[in-house]
Residue, then its C-alpha position, 0 to 999 in steps of 0.5 A: x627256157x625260151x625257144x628262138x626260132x628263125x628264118x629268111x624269106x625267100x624269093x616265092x614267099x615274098x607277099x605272104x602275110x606274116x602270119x600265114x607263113x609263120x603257120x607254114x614254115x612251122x606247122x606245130x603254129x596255127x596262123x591264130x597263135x603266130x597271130x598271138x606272138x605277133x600282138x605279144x610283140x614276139x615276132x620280129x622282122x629285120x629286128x622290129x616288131x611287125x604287125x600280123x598282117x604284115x606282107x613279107x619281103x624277100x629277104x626279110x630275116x624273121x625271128x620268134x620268141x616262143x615262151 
């Protein structure tokens, strides 16, 4: 069964690469393998597929799909 994660990027977030938040909202993620759910299309931001190096928003509603 797949694990959903979720969360909304706040205020002293905004900037932050994609992958290194992943990695800080979710320590049990390195920012290599939130790299990997990135490519693998498992992270979505405001429902659409981001890249890696995507610069988050405040705001921004951030969704993972863990295998």
């Amino acid at each position: 069964m797949q694990q959903e994660l979720k969360f909304s990027v706040q205020e002293e977030e905004a900037g932050v690469r994609l992958d290194s938040l992943i990695a800080q909202h979710f320590p049990e993620l390195t920012r290599s393998a939130a790299q990997k759910l990135l490519e693998s299309g498992a992270v979505t931001v405001q429902n659409a597929v981001s890249a890696k190096n995507y610069r988050v928003r405040v705001s921004d509603e951030v969704r993972i799909i863990l295998p």
